[in-house]
N, C-alpha and C positions, 0 to 999 in steps of 0.2 A: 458556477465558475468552472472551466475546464483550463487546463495545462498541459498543450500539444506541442511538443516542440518537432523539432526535425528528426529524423531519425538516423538520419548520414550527419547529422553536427546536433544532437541533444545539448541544449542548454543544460547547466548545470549551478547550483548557489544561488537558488527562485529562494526568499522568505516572502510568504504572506503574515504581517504582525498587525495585530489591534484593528480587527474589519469587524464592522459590525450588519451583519444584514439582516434585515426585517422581513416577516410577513413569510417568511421560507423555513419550512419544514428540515430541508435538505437542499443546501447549494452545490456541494462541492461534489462535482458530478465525473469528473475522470481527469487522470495523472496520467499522460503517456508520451514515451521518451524527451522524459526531464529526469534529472538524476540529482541527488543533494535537495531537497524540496524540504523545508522547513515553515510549518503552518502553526503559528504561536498568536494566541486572542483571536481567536475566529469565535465569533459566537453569532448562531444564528436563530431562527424563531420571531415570532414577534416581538418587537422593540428589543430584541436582540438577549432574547432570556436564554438562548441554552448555549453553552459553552460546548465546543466541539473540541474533543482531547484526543488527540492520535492516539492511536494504540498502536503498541510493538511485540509480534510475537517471533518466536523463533522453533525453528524445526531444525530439529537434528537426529542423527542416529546415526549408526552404520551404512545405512542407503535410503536410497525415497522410496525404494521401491517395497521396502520391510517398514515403512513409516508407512507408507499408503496399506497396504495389504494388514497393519492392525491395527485399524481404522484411524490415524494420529490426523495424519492432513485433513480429514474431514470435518473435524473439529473446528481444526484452525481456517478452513476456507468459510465454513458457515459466519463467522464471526466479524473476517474483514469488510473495513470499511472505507472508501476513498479515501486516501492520504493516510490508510494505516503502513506500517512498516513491518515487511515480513523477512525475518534473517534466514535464510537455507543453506545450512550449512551440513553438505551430502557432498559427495563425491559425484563427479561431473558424471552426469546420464542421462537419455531421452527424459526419463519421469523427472529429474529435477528441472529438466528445462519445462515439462510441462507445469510445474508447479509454476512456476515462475510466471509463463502467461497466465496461469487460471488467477493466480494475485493482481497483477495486471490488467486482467480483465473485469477484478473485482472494482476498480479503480486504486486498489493498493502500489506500493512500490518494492517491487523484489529485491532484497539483497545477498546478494549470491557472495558467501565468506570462501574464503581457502582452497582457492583453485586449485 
């Protein structure tokens, strides 16, 4: 399953509820610009035995760039998973915007708090 919307008019308020897909290891293969994406009973695997739970992490600190340099983002980049929710809450800068695509790239969905 991927979630591409426009990028000059991203869709926003996508729920995927109660999908069940078989036979698949891993469906949910990339989020990008969609915003507000909510994925509730997605369970996939054979006859639909594993349950897939977003995970929400958050990065903060005084900068991304003192979050990156003691190795904190790294952590959290290894971890993400399509349709995880990453909150970054840094003060606007090249490296928070890089974080932001490397989530994004993960299939994750960046949230960028307190502009």
């Amino acid at each position: 399953m991927e979630l591409k919307g426009d990028p000059e008019l991203p869709p926003s308020g996508i729920t995927v509820a109660n999908v069940k897909i078989g036979r698949v290891v891993w469906s949910l293969s990339e989020i990008s610009d969609c915003y507000d994406v909510s994925i509730n009973g997605l369970s996939l695997g054979p006859e639909g035995t594993v349950d897939y739970v977003p995970e929400e992490y958050v990065a903060e600190g005084e900068s991304a760039e003192a979050f990156a340099d003691a190795g904190s983002w790294n952590a959290i980049i290894g971890r993400v998973k399509p349709g995880d929710r990453v909150i970054l809450k840094f003060p606007r800068s090249p490296q928070r915007d890089l974080f932001a695509w490397h989530v994004k790239d993960q299939g994750g969905v960046p949230v960028v708090a307190g502009d």
